[in-house]
C-alpha positions in Angstrom: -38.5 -28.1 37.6 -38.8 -28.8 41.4 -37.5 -27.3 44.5 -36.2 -30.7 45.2 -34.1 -30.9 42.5 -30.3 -30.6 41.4 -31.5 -28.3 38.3 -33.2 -25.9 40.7 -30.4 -25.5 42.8 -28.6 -24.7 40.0 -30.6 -22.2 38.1 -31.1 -20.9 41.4 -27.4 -20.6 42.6 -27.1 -18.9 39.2 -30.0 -16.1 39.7 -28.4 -15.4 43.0 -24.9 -14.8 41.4 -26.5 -12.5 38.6 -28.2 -10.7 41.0 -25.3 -9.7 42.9 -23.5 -8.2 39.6 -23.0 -4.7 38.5 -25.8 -4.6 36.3 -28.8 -1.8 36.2 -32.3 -3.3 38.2 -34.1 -3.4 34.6 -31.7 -6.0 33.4 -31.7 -8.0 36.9 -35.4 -7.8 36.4 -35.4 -9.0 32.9 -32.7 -12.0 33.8 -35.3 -12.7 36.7 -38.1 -13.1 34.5 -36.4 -15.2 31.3 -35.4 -17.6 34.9 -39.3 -17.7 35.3 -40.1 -18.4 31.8 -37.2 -21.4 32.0 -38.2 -22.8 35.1 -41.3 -22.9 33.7 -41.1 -24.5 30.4 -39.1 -26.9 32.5 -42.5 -28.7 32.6 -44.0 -28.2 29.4 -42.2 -25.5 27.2 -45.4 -24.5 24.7 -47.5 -23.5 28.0 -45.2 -20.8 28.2 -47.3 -18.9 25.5 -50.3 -19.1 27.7 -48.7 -17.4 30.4 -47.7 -15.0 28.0 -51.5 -14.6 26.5 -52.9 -14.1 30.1 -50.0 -11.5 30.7 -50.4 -9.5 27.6 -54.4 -9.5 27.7 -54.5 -8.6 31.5 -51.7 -5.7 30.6 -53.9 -3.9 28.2 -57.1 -4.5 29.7 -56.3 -3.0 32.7 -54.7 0.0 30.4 -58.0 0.4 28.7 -59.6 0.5 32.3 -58.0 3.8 33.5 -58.5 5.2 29.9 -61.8 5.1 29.8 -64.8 6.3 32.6 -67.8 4.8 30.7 -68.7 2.2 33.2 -70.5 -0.4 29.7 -66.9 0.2 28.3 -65.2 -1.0 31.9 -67.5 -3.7 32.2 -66.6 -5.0 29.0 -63.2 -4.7 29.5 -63.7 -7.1 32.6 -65.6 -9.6 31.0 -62.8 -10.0 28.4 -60.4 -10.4 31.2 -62.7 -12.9 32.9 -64.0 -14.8 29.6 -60.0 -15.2 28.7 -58.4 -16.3 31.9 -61.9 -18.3 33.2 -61.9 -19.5 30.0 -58.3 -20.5 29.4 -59.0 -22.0 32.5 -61.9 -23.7 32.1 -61.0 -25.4 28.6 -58.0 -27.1 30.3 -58.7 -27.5 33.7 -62.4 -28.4 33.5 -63.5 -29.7 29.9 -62.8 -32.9 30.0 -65.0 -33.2 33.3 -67.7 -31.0 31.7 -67.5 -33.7 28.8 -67.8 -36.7 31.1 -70.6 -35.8 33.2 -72.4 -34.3 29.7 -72.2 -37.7 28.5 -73.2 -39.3 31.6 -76.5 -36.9 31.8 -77.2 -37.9 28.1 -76.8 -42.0 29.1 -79.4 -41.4 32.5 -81.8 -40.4 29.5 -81.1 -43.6 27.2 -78.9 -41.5 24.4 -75.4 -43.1 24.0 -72.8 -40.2 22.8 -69.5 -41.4 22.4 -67.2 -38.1 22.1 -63.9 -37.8 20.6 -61.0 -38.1 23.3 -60.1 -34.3 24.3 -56.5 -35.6 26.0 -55.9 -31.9 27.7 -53.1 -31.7 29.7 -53.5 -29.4 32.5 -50.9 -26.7 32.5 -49.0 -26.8 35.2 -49.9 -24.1 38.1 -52.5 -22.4 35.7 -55.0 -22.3 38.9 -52.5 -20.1 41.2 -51.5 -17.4 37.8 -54.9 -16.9 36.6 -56.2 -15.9 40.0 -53.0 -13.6 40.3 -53.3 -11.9 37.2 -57.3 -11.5 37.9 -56.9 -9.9 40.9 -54.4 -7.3 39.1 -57.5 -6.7 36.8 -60.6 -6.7 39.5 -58.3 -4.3 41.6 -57.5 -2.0 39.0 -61.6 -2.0 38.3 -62.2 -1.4 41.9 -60.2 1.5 41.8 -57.8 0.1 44.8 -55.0 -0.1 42.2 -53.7 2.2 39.6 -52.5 0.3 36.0 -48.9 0.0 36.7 -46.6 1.6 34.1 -43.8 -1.0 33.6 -44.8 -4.2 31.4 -41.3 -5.4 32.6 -42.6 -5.3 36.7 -46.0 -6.6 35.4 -44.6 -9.7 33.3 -42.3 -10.3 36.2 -44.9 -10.2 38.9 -47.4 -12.9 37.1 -44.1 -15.2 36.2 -41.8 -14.7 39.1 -40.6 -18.4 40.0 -40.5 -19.0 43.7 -44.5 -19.0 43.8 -45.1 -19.4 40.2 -46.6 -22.6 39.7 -47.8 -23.4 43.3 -47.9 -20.1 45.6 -48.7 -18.3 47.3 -51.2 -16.4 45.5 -49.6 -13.0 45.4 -51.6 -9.5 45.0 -50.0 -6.6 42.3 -50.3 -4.4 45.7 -48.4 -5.9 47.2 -45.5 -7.3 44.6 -45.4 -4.5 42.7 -44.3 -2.0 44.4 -40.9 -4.1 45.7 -40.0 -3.4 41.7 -39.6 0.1 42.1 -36.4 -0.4 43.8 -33.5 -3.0 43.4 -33.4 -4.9 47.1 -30.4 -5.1 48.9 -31.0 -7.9 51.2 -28.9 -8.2 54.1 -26.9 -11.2 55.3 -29.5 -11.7 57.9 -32.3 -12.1 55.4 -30.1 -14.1 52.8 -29.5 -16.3 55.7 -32.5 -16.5 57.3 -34.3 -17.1 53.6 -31.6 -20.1 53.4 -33.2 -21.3 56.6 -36.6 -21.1 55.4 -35.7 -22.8 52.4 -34.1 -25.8 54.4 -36.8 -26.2 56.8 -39.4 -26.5 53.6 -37.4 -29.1 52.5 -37.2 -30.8 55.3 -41.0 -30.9 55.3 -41.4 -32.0 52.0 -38.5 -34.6 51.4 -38.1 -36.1 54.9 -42.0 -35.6 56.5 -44.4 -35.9 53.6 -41.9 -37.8 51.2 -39.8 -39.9 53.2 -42.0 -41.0 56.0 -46.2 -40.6 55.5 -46.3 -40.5 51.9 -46.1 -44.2 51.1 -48.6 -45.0 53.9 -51.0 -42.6 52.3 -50.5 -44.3 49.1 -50.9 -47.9 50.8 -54.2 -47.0 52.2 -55.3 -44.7 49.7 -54.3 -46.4 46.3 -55.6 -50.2 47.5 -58.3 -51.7 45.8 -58.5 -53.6 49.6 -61.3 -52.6 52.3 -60.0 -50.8 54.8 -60.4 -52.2 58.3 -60.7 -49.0 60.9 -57.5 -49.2 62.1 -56.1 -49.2 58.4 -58.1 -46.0 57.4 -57.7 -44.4 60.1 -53.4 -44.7 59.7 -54.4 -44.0 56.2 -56.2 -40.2 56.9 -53.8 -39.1 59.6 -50.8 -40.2 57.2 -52.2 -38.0 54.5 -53.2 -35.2 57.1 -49.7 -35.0 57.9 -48.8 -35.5 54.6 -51.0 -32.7 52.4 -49.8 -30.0 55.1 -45.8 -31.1 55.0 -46.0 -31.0 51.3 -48.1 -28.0 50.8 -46.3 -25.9 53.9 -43.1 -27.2 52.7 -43.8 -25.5 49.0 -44.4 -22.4 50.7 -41.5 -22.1 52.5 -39.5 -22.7 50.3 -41.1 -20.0 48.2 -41.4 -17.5 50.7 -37.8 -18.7 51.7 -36.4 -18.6 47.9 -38.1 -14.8 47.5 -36.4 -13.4 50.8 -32.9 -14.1 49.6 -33.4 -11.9 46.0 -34.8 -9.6 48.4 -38.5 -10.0 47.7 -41.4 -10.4 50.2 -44.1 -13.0 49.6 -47.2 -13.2 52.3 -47.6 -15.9 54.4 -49.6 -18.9 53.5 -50.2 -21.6 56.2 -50.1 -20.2 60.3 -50.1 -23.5 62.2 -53.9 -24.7 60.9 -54.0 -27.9 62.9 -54.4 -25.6 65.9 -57.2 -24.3 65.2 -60.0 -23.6 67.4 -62.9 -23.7 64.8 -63.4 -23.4 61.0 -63.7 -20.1 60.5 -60.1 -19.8 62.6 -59.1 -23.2 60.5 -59.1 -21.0 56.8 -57.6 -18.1 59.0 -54.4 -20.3 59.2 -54.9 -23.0 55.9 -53.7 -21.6 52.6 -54.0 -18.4 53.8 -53.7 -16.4 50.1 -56.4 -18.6 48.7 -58.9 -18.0 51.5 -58.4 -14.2 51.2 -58.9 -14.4 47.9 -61.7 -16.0 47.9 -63.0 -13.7 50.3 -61.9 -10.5 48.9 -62.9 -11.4 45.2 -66.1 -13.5 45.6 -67.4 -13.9 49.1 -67.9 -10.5 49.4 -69.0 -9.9 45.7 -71.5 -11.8 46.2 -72.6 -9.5 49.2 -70.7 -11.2 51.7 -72.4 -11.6 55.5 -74.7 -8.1 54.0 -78.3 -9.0 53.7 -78.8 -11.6 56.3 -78.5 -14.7 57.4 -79.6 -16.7 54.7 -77.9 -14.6 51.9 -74.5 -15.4 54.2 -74.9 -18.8 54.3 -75.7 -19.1 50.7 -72.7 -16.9 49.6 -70.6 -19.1 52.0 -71.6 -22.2 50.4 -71.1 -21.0 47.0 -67.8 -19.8 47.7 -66.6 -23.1 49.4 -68.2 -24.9 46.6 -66.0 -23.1 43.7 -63.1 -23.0 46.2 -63.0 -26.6 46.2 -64.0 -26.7 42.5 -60.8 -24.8 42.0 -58.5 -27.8 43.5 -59.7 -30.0 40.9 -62.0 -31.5 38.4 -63.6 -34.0 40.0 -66.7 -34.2 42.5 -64.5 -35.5 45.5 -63.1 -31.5 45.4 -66.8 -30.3 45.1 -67.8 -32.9 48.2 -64.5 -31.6 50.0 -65.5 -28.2 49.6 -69.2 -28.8 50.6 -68.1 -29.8 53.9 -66.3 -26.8 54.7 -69.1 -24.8 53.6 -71.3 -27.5 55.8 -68.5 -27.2 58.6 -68.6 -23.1 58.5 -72.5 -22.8 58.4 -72.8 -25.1 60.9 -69.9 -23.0 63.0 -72.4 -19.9 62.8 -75.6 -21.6 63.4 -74.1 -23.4 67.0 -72.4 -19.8 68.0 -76.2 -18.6 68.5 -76.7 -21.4 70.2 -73.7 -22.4 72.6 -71.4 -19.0 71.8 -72.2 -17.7 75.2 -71.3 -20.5 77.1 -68.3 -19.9 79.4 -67.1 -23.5 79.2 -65.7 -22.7 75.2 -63.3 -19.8 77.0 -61.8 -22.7 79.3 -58.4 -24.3 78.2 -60.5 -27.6 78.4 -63.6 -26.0 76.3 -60.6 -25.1 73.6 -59.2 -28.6 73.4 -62.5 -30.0 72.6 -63.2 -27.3 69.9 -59.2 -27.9 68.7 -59.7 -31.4 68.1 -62.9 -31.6 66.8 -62.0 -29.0 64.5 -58.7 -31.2 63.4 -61.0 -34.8 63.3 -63.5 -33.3 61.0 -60.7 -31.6 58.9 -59.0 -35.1 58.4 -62.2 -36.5 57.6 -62.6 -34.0 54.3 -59.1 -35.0 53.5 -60.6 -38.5 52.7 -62.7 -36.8 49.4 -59.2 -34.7 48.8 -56.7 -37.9 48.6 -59.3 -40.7 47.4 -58.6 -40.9 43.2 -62.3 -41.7 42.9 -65.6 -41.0 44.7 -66.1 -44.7 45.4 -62.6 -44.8 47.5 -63.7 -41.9 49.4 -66.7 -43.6 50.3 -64.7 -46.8 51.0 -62.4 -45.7 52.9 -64.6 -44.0 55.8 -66.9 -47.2 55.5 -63.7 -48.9 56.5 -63.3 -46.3 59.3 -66.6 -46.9 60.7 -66.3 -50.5 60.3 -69.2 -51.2 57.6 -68.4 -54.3 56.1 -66.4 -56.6 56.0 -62.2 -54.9 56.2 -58.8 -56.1 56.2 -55.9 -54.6 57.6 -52.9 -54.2 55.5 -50.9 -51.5 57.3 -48.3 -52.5 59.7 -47.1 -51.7 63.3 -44.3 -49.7 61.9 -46.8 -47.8 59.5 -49.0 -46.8 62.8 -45.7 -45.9 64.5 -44.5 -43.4 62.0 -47.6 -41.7 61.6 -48.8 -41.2 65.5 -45.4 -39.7 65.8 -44.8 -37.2 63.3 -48.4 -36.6 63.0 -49.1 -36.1 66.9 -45.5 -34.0 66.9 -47.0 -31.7 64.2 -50.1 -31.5 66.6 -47.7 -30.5 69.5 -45.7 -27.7 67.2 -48.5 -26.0 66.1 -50.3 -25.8 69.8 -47.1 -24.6 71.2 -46.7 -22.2 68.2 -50.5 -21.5 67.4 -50.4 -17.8 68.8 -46.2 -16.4 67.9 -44.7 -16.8 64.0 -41.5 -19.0 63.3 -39.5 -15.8 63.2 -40.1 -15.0 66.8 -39.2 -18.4 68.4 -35.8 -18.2 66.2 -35.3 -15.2 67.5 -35.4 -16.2 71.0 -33.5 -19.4 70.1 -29.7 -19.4 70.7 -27.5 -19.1 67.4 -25.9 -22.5 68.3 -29.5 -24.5 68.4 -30.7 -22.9 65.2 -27.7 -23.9 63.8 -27.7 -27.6 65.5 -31.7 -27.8 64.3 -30.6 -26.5 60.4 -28.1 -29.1 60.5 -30.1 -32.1 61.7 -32.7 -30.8 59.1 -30.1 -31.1 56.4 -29.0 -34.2 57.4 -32.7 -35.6 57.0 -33.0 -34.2 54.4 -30.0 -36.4 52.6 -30.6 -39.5 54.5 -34.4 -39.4 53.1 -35.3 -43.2 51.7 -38.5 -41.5 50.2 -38.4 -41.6 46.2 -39.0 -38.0 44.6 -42.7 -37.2 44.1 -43.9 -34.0 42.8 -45.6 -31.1 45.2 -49.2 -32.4 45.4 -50.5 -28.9 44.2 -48.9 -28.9 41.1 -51.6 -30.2 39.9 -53.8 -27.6 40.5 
């Protein structure tokens, strides 16, 4: 089930009825999580007992954690949270490309192995719920969170549906405690969350559906060589696109949770106006990058112990970050050159930090856009299906080899505009939050702007495609 769907609205339309009735908070709750377990079997109904196994495990290790202070016994009682999730995780996500490469190793070597087909499908948003329920677990380990004493609150936090399957990735610190306490949102949040939700969809269905998609697939999906021109339509298409359809999820989300009354974190703060890579993962799936941060970046000893121990722990962390996106080597390329991008960030800031010139308006536009060109670039090993159309497609944009150009005038068009617009909205709104500038905004140009969204938003030629990171 979609955001951009007819079902959705309706299972949604019917949670907000229900949880407007005369009923006790424990039964809302308990009608809010059976709508998680239904939007999610939407996809794949027998996945649901995964989530289930991950819930019920996490539960009751986290329960033996603050029973016990024998620090073997809590260490255990980690590793069977880790070996269950990671390994849940690992079997479905990654076995098939453990198998592959395996069998590739054994064929560099002369030994021809020929395995059995594993056909996994990958359970749909398995990525964002495993790191969810983990960081319930690592916290509660810590000692920065106590076990929490309703199941109900616990089952509902790993489920609930607006970030389910796609985020953002939400901590038990901070989702928990809205359970305590049935919300009472106000017509001003209702409607504001209604206006969230819109302008997500507006991102996804007209933006990264309607208009870049299809030029992204045109470059992307060819088995033609890209002449520069072509790849280069073909990259900032998919820039534009991978941010529309990934912001747009998370608006919604966020959007969706404000009008029950819940709070989810913010995930994406204008990234394409960023002034460097460190700043760039300040503002690009914000609840991943903190995650990564709080749970391995810094368990691995973080920028402690020098500079060589905090470029290795950066690497490593970028590495498995991209590793997390997929199964594949582009995601392990992708996520090397942000490691690459952020070392080579703190090496140059010894060098050229102290140079007034960075602090000038000019210095930051330089900074700005080469922080966005290089961050396109990666997108290349992101989009391409294989390594081989990575590699293709930036010969094509450096023009190595013979190239054809098969995108037209119109394609070009479409994506300098909406991609150089984005550009332009995230400058202007780089340093204030979407709330802000609606606040300052008259009530009859919000209302013009929802309504001109809407109307994209139904006018959209674009055919229906899936959020692209459902499939992580």
């Amino acid at each position: 089930m979609v955001f951009n769907s007819y079902t959705f609205i309706a299972l949604f339309a019917v949670v907000m009825l229900v949880m407007r009735m005369r009923l006790s908070w424990r039964s809302k709750k308990g009608i809010l999580l059976v709508s998680s377990y239904l939007f999610y079997a939407a996809w794949n109904p027998p996945f649901v007992i995964l989530l289930w196994f991950s819930t019920v495990v996490d539960w009751f290790v986290c329960k033996g954690l603050a029973a016990t202070d024998n620090k073997t016994r809590k260490k255990a009682l980690v590793v069977v949270s880790l070996s269950t999730n990671l390994g849940l995780l690992g079997y479905f996500k990654y076995g098939g490309f453990v198998l592959e490469n395996f069998v590739g190793i054994l064929g560099q070597f002369g030994f021809q192995y020929q395995p059995l087909a594993l056909d996994i499908i990958l359970p749909i948003g398995i990525s964002f719920y495993t790191f969810q329920t983990l960081s319930y677990t690592l916290d509660v380990y810590r000692g920065d969170l106590k076990p929490w004493p309703s199941f109900l609150d616990f089952a509902l936090f790993v489920t609930f549906f607006p970030q389910l399957v796609a985020g953002p990735i939400v901590r038990a610190r901070d989702f928990l405690p809205q359970t305590t306490v049935e919300p009472s949102p106000t017509p001003a949040h209702v409607g504001w969350g209604l206006s969230l939700i819109t302008l997500g969809l507006f991102q996804k269905v007209a933006l990264a559906d309607g208009l870049l998609a299809s030029i992204a697939e045109t470059v992307f999906d060819s088995p033609l060589s890209p002449s520069p021109l072509t790849a280069g339509v073909g990259i900032l298409a998919f820039t534009g696109q991978i941010f529309c359809d990934f912001a747009g999820y998370s608006t919604i989300a966020i959007g969706a949770a404000m009008v029950l009354g819940f709070s989810l974190p913010d995930n994406f703060r204008f990234p394409y106006a960023a002034i460097g890579f460190s700043d760039f993962w300040q503002r690009w799936h914000v609840s991943l990058s903190t995650w990564l941060r709080d749970y391995l970046y810094i368990s691995l000893g973080g920028n402690r112990g020098g500079a060589s121990k905090t470029y290795r722990n950066l690497i490593i962390t970028m590495l498995l970050g991209g590793l997390w996106h997929g199964a594949s080597w582009n995601f392990v390329i992708w996520g090397g050159l942000h490691a690459g991008f952020l070392v080579g960030e703190r090496l140059l800031h010894g060098f050229v930090g102290t140079w007034r010139v960075w602090t000038t308006g000019l210095g930051k536009l330089a900074l700005g856009g080469l922080t966005f060109g290089l961050v396109s670039l990666s997108w290349v090993f992101f989009r391409a299906p294989t390594l081989e159309r990575s590699l293709e497609i930036l010969k094509g944009l450096f023009l190595v080899g013979p190239r054809e150009l098969y995108v037209s005038n119109t394609d070009l068009i479409i994506t300098v505009t909406v991609v150089g617009s984005l550009l332009a909205a995230h400058a202007a709104l780089r340093n204030t939050t979407i709330e802000q500038v609606a606040g300052k905004c008259p009530r009859g140009a919000r209302m013009l702007i929802i309504g001109l969204m809407l109307l994209a938003i139904f006018l959209s030629p674009g055919e229906d495609r899936a959020f692209i990171y459902f499939q992580f």
